[in-house]
DSSP file (Angstrom, degrees, kcal/mol; ACC not computed):
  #  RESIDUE AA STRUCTURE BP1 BP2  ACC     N-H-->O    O-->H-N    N-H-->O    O-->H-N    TCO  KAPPA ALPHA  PHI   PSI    X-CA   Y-CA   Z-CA
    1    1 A X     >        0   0    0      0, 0.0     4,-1.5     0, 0.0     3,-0.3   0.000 360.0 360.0 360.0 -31.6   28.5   11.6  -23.3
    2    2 A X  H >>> +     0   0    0      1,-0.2     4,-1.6     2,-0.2     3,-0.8   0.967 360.0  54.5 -62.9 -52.1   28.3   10.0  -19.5
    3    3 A X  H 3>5S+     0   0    0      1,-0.2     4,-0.9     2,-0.2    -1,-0.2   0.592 107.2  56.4 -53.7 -29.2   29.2   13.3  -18.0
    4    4 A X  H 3>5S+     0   0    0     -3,-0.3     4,-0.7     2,-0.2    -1,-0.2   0.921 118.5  33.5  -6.3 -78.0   25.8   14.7  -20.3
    5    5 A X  H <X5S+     0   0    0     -4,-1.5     4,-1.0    -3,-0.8    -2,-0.2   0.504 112.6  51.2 -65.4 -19.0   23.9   12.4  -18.7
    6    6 A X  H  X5S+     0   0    0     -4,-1.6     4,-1.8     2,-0.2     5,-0.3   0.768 116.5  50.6 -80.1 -26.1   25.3   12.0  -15.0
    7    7 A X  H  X<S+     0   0    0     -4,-0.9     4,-1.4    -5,-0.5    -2,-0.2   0.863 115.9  47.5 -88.8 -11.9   24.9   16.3  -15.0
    8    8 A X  H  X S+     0   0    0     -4,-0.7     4,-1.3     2,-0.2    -1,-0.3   0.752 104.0  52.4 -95.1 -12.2   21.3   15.4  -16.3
    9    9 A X  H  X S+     0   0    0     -4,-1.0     4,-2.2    -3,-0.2     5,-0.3   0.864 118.9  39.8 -63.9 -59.8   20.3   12.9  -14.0
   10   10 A X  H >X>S+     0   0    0     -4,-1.8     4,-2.9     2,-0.3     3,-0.8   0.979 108.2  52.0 -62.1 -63.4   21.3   15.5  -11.0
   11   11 A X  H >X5S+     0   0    0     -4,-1.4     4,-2.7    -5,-0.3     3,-1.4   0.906 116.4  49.6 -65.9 -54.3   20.3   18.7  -12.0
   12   12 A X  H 3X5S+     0   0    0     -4,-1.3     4,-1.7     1,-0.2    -1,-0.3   0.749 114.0  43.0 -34.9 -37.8   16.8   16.4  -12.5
   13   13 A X  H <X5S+     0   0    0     -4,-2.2     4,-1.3    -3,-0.8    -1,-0.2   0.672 109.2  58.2 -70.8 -38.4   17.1   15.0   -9.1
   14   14 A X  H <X>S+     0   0    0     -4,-2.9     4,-5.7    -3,-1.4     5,-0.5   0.888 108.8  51.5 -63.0 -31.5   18.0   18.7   -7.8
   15   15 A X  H  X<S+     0   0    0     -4,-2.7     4,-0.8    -5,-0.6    -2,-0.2   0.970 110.5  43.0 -81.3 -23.7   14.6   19.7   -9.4
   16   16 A X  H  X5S+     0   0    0     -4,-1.7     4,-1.8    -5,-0.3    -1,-0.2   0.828 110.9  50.8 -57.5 -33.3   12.7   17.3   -7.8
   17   17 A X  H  X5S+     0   0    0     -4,-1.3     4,-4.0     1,-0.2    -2,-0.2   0.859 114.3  51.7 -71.6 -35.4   14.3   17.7   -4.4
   18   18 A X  H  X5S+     0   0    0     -4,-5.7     4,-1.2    -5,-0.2     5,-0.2   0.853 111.0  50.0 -71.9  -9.0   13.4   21.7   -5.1
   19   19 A X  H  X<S+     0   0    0     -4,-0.8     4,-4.4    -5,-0.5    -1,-0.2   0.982 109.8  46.2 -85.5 -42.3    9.9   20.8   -5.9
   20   20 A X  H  X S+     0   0    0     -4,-1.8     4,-2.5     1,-0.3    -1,-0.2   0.769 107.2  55.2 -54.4 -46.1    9.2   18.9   -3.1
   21   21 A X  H  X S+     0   0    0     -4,-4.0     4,-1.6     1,-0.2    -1,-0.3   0.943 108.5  50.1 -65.8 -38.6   10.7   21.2   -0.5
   22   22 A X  H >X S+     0   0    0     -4,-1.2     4,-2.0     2,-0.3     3,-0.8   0.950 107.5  60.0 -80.5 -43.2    8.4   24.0   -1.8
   23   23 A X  H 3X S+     0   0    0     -4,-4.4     4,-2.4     1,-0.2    -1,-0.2   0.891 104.7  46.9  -5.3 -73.0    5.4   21.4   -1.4
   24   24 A X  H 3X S+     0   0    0     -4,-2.5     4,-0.5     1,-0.2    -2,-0.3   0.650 111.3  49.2 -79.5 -16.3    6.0   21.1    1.9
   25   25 A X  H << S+     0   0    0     -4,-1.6    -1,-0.2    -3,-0.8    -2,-0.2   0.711 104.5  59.1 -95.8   9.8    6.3   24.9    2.6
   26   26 A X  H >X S+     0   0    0     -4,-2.0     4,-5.2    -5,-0.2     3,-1.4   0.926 107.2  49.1 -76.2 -47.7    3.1   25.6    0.7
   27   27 A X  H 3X S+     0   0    0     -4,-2.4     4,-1.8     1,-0.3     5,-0.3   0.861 108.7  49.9 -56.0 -31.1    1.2   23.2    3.3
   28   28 A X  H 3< S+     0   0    0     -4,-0.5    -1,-0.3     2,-0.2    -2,-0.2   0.488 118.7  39.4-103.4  16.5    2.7   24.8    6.4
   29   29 A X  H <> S+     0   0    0     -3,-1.4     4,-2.3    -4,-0.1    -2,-0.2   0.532 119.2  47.3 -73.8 -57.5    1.6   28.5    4.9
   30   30 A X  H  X S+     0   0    0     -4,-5.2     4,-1.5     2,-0.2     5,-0.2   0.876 113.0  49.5 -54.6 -35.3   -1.9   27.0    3.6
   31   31 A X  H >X S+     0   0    0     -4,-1.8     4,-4.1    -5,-0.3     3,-1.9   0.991 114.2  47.0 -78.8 -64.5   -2.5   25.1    7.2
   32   32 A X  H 3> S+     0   0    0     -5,-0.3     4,-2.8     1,-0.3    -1,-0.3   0.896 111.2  53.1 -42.3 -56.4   -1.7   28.5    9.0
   33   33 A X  H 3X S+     0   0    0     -4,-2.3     4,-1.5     2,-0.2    -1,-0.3   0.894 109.0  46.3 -14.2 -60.5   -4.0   30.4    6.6
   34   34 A X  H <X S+     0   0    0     -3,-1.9     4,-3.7    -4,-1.5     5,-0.4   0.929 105.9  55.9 -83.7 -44.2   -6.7   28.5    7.1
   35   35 A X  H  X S+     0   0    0     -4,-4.1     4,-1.2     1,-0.2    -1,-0.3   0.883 109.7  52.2 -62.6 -17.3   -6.5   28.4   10.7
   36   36 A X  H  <>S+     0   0    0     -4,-2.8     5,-3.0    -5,-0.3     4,-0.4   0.741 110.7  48.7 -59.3 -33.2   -6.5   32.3   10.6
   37   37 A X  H ><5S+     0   0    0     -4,-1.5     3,-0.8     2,-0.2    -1,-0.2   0.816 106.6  45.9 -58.5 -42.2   -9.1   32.3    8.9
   38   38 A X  H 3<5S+     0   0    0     -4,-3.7    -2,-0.2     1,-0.2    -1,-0.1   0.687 111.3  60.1 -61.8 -33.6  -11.2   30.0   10.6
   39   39 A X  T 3<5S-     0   0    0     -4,-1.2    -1,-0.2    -5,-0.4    -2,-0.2   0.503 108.8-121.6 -69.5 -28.8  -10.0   32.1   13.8
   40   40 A X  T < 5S+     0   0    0     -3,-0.8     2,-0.4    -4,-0.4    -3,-0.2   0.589  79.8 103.6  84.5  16.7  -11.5   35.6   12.3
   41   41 A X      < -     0   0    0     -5,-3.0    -1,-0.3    -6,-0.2    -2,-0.2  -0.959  53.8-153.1-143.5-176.1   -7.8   37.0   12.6
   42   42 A X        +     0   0    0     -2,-0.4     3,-0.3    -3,-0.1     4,-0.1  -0.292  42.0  47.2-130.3-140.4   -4.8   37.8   10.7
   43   43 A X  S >  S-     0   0    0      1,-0.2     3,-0.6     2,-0.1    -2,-0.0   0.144  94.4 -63.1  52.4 169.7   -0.9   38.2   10.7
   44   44 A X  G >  S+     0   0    0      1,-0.3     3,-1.2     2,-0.1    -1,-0.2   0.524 121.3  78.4 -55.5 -16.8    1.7   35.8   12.0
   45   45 A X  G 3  S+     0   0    0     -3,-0.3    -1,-0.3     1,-0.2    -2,-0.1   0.561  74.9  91.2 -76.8   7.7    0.4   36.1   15.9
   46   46 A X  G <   +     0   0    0     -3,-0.6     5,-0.3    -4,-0.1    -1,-0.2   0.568  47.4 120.6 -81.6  -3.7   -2.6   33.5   14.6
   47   47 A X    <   +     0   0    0     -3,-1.2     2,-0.2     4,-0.1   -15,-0.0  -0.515  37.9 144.5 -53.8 123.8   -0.6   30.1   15.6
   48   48 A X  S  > S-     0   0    0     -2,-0.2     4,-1.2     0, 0.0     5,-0.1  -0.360  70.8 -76.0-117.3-152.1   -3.1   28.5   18.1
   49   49 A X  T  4 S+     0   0    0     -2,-0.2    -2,-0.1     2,-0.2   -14,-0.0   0.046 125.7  66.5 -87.7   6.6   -3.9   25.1   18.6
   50   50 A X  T >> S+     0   0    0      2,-0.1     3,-3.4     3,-0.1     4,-2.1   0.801 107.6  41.6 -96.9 -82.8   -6.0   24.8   15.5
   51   51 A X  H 3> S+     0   0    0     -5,-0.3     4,-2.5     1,-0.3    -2,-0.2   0.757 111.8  54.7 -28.3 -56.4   -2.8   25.4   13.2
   52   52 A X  H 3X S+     0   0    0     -4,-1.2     4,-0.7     1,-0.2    -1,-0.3   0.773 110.9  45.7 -64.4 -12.7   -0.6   23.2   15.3
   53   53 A X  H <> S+     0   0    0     -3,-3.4     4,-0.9     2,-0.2    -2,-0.2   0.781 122.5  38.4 -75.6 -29.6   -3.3   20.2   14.9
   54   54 A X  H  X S+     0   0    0     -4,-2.1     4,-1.3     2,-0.2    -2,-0.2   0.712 112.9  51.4 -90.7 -32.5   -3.4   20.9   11.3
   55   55 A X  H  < S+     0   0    0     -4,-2.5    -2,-0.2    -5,-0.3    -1,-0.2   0.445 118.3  43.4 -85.3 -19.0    0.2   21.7   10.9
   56   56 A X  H  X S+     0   0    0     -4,-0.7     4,-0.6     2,-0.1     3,-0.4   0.816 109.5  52.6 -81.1 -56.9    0.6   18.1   12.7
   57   57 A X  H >X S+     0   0    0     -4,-0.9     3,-1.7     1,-0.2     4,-1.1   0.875 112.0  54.6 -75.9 -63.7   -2.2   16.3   10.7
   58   58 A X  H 3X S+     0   0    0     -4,-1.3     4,-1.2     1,-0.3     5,-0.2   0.661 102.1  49.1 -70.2 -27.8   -0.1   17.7    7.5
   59   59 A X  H 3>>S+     0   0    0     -3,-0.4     4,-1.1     1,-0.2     5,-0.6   0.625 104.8  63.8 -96.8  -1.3    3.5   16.4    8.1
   60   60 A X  H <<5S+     0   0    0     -3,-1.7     4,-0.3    -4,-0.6    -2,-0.2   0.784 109.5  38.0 -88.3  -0.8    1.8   13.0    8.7
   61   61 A X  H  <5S+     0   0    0     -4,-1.1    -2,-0.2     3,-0.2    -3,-0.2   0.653 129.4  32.7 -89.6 -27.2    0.7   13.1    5.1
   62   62 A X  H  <5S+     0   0    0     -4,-1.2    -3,-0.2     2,-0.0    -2,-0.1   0.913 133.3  26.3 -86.6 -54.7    3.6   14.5    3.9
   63   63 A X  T  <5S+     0   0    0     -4,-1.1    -3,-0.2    -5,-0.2    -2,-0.1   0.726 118.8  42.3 -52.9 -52.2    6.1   13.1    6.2
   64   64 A X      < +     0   0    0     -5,-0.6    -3,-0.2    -4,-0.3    -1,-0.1   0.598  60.4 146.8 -79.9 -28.4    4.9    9.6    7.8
   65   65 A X        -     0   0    0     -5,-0.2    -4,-0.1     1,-0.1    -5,-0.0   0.120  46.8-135.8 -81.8 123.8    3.4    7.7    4.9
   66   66 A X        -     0   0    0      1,-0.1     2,-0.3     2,-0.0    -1,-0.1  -0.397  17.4-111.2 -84.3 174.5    4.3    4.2    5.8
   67   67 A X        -     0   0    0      1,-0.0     2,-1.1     3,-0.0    -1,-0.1  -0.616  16.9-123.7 -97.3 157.1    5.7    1.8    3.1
   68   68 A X        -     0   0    0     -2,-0.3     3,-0.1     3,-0.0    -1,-0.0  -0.707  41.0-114.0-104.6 115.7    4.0   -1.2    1.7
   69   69 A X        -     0   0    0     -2,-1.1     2,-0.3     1,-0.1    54,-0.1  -0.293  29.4-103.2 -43.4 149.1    6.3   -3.9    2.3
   70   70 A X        -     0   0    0     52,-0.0    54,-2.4    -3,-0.0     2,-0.3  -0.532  37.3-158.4  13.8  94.0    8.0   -5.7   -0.8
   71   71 A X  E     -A  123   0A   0     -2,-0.3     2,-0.4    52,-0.3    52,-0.2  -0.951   5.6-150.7-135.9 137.7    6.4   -8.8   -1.3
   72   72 A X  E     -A  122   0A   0     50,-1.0    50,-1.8    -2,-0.3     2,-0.3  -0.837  23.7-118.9-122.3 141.1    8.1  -11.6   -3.2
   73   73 A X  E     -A  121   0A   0     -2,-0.4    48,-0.2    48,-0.3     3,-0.1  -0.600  22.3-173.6 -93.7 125.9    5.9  -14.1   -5.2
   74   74 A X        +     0   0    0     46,-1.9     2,-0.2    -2,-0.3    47,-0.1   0.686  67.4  33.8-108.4 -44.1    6.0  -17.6   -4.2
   75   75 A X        -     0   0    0     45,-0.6    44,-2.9     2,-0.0    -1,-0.3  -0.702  61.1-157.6-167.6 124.7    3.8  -19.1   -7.2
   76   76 A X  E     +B  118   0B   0     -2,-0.2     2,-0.3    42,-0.2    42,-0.2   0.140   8.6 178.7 -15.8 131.9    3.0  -18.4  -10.9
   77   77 A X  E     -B  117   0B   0     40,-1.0    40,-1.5    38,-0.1     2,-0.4  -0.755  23.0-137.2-127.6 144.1    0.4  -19.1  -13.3
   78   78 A X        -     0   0    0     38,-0.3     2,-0.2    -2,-0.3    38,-0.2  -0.579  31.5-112.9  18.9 106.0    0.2  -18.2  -16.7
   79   79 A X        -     0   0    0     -2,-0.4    35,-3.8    36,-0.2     2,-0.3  -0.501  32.6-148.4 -78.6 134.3   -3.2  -17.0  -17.8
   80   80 A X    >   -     0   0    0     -2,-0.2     3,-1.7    33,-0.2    -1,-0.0  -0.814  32.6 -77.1-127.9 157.4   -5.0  -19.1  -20.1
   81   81 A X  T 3  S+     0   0    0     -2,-0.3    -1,-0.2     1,-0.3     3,-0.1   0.034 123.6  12.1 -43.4 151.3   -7.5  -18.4  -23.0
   82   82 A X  T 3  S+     0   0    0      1,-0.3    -1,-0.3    -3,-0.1     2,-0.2   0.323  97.0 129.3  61.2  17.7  -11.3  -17.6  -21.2
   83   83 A X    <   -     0   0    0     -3,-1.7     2,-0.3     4,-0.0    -1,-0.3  -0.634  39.3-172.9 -76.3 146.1   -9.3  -17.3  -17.6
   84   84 A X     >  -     0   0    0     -2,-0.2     4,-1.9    -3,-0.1    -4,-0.1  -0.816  43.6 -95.7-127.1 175.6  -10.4  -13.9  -15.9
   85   85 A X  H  > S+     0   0    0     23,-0.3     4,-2.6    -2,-0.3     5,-0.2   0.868 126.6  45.9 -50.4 -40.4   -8.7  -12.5  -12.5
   86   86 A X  H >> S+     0   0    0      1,-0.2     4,-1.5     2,-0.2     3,-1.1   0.990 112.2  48.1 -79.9 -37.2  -11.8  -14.2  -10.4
   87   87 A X  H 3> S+     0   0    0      1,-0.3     4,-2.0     2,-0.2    -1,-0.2   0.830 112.4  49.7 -71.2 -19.1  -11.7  -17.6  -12.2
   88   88 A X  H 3X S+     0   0    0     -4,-1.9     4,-0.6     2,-0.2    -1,-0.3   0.742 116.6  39.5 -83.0 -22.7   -8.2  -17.7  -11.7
   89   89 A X  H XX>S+     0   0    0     -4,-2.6     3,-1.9    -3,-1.1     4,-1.6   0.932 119.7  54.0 -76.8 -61.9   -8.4  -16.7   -7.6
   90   90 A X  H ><5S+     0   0    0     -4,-1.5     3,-2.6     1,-0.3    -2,-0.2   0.800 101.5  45.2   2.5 -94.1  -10.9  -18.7   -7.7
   91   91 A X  H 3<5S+     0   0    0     -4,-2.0    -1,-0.3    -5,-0.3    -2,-0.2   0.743 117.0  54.8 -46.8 -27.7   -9.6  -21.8   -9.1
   92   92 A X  H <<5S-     0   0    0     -3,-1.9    -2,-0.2    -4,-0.6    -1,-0.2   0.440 114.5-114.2 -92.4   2.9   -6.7  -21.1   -6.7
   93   93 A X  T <<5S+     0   0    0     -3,-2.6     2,-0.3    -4,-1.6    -3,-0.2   0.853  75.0 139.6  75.9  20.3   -8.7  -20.9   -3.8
   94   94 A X      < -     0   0    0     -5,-1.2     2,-0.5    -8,-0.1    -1,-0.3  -0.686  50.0-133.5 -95.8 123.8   -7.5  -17.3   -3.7
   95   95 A X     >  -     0   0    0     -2,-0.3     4,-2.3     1,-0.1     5,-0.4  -0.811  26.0-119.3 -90.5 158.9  -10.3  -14.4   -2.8
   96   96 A X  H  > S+     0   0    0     -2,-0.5     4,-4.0     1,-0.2    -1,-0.1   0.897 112.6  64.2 -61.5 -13.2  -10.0  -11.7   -5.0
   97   97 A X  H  > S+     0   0    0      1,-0.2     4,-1.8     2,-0.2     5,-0.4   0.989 115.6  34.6 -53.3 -56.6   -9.1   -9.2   -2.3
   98   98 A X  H  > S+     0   0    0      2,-0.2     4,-0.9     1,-0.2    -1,-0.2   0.759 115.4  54.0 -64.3 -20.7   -5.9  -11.4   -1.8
   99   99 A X  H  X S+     0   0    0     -4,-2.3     4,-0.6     2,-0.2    -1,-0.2   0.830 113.7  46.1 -71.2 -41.9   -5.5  -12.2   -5.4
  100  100 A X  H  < S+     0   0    0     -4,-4.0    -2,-0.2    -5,-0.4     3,-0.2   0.736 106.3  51.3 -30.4 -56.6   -5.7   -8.8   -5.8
  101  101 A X  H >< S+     0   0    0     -4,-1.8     3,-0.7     1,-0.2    -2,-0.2   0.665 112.5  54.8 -70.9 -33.2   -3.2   -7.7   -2.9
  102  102 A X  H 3< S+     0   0    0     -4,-0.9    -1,-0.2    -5,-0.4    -2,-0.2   0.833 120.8  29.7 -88.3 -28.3   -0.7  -10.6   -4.8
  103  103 A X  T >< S+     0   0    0     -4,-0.6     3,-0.7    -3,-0.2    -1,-0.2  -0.185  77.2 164.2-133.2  30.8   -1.0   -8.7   -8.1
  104  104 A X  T <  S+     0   0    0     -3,-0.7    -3,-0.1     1,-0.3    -2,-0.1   0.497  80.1  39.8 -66.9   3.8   -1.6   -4.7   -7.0
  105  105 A X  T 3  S+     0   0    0     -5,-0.1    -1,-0.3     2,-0.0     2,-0.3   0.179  86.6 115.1-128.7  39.4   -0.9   -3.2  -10.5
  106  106 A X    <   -     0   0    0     -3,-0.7     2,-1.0    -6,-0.2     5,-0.1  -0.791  58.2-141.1-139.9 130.7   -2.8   -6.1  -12.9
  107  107 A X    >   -     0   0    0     -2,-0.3     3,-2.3     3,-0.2    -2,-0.0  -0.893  11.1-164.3-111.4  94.2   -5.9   -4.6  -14.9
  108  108 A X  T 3  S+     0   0    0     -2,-1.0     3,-0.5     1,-0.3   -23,-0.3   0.558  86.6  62.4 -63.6  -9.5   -8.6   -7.3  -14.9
  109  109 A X  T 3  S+     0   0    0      1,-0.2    -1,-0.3   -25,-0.1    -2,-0.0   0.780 112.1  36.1 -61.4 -28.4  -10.5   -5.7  -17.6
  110  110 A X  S <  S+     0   0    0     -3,-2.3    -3,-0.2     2,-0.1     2,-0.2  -0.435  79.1 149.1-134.1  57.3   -7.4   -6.2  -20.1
  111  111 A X        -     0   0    0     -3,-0.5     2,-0.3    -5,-0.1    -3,-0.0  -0.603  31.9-168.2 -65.9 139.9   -6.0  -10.1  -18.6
  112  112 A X    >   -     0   0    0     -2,-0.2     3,-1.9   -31,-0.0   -33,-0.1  -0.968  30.2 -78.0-139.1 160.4   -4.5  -11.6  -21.9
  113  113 A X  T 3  S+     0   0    0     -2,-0.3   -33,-0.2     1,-0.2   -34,-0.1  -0.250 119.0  18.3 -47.8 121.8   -3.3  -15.4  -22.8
  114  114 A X  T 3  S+     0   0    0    -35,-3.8     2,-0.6     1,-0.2    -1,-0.2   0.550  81.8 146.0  81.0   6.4    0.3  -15.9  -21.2
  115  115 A X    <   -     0   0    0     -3,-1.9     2,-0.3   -36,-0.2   -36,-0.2  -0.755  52.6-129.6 -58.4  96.9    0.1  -13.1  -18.8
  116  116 A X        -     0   0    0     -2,-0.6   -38,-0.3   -38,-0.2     2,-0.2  -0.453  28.4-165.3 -81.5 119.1    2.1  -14.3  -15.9
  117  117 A X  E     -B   77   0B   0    -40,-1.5   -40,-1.0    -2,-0.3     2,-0.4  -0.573  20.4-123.8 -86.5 136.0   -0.2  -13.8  -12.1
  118  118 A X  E     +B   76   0B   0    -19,-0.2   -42,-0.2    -2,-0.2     3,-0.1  -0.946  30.3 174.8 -99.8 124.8    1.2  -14.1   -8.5
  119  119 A X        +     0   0    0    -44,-2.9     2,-0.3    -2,-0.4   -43,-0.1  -0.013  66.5  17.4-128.9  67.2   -0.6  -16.6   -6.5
  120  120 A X  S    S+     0   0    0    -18,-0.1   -46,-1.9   -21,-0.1   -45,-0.6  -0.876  71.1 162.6-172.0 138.2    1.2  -16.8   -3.3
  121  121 A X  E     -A   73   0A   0     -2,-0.3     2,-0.4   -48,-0.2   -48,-0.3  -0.992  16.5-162.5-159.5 169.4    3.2  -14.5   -2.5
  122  122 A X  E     -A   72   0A   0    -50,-1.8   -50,-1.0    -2,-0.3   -52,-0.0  -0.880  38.9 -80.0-164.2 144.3    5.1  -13.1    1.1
  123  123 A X  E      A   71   0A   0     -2,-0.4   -52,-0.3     1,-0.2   -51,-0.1   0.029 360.0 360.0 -48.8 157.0    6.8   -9.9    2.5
  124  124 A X              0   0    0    -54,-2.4    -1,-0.2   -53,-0.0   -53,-0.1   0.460 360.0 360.0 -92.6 360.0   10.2   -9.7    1.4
């Protein structure tokens, strides 16, 4: 049964890797496209300096994307009955941008009693 699952964890991991590559050659045909278009010609001779700006522009979005450091949470609270996200930055002397930044995936529309909040928090 592991061998089931290790050959279904790769061949998933192969299809992702295959999806991804094809991604990236769909952008570097569309960029060229466009610049041909834009250019009034067609065929392969169309690389100019439009395509390589665009074809540059495209592998930093695909390529570059930087990572958002890791950040390890310094101090807890517990959310208590009629606490919302601001009264709890608030009360901590928090703005919400940062209270926010401490807590990026927390839906202040649905805060419930005993939800646990980062407010302190610092790159790992």
């Amino acid at each position: 049964m592991a061998n089931h699952r290790a050959a279904a964890l790769l061949i998933a991991s192969l299809l992702v890797a295959v999806a991804i590559a094809d991604a990236r050659l769909a952008i570097h045909h569309d960029v060229h496209g466009v610049c041909c278009a834009a250019a009034g010609r067609a065929g392969s001779n169309c690389v100019g300096a439009c395509a390589r700006a665009m074809e540059s522009l495209a592998a930093f979005f695909v390529n570059d994307v930087a990572a958002v450091p890791a950040l390890t949470c310094r101090k807890v609270h517990g959310v208590k009955a009629g606490e919302t996200c601001s009264s709890v930055a608030q009360a901590a002397g928090l703005t919400q941008d940062d209270f926010l930044g401490f807590n990026p995936n927390i839906n202040c529309e649905k805060v419930f009693v005993g939800q646990w909040v980062c407010l302190a928090a610092t790159s790992a």
